[in-house]
N, C-alpha and C positions, 0 to 999 in steps of 0.2 A: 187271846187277851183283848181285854176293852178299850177302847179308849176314855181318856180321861172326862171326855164329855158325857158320855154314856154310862160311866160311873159315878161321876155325880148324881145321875137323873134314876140310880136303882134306888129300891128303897133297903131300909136297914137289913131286914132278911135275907134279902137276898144277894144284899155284901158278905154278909157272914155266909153263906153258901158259897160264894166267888173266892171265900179264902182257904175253905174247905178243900175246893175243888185245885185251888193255884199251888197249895201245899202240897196235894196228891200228888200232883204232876212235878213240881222239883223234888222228891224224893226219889219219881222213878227216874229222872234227867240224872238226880246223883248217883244212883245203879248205874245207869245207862254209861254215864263218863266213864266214873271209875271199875266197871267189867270190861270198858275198848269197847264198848257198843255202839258208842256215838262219841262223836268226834265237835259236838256241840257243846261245849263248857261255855261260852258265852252266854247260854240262855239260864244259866244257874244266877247269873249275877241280874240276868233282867227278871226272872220271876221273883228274887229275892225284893228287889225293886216294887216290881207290882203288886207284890203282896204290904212291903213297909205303905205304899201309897194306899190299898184299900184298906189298913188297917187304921189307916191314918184318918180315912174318913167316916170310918165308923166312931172314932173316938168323938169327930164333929157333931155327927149324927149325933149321938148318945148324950153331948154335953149341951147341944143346941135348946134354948127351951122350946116346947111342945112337941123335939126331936123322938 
């Protein structure tokens, strides 16, 4: 995961790539919990996070003018 400074400074594309990619990875965390494979349920709530966050700043992106 990025941090929040580093994701400001990506451009549009390649937020939309970063939520592509952060979606992948909680789907398999949510296999992973719920087969007993991993013992890390905390990190479902922080990608859900990271994902509301960079969704959030695509919407900026995209409503910014000459965004």
């Amino acid at each position: 995961m990025l941090t929040k400074q580093e994701i400001r400074a990506l451009p549009l594309k390649e937020l939309l790539q970063e939520v592509l990619k952060s979606e992948h990875e909680l789907l398999r965390e949510k296999f992973a919990v719920k087969g007993g494979h991993s013992k890390a349920s905390h990190m479902l709530r922080d990608l859900r996070k990271y994902i509301a966050r960079l969704q959030t700043l695509i919407r900026e992106k995209q409503s910014a003018p000459g965004g």
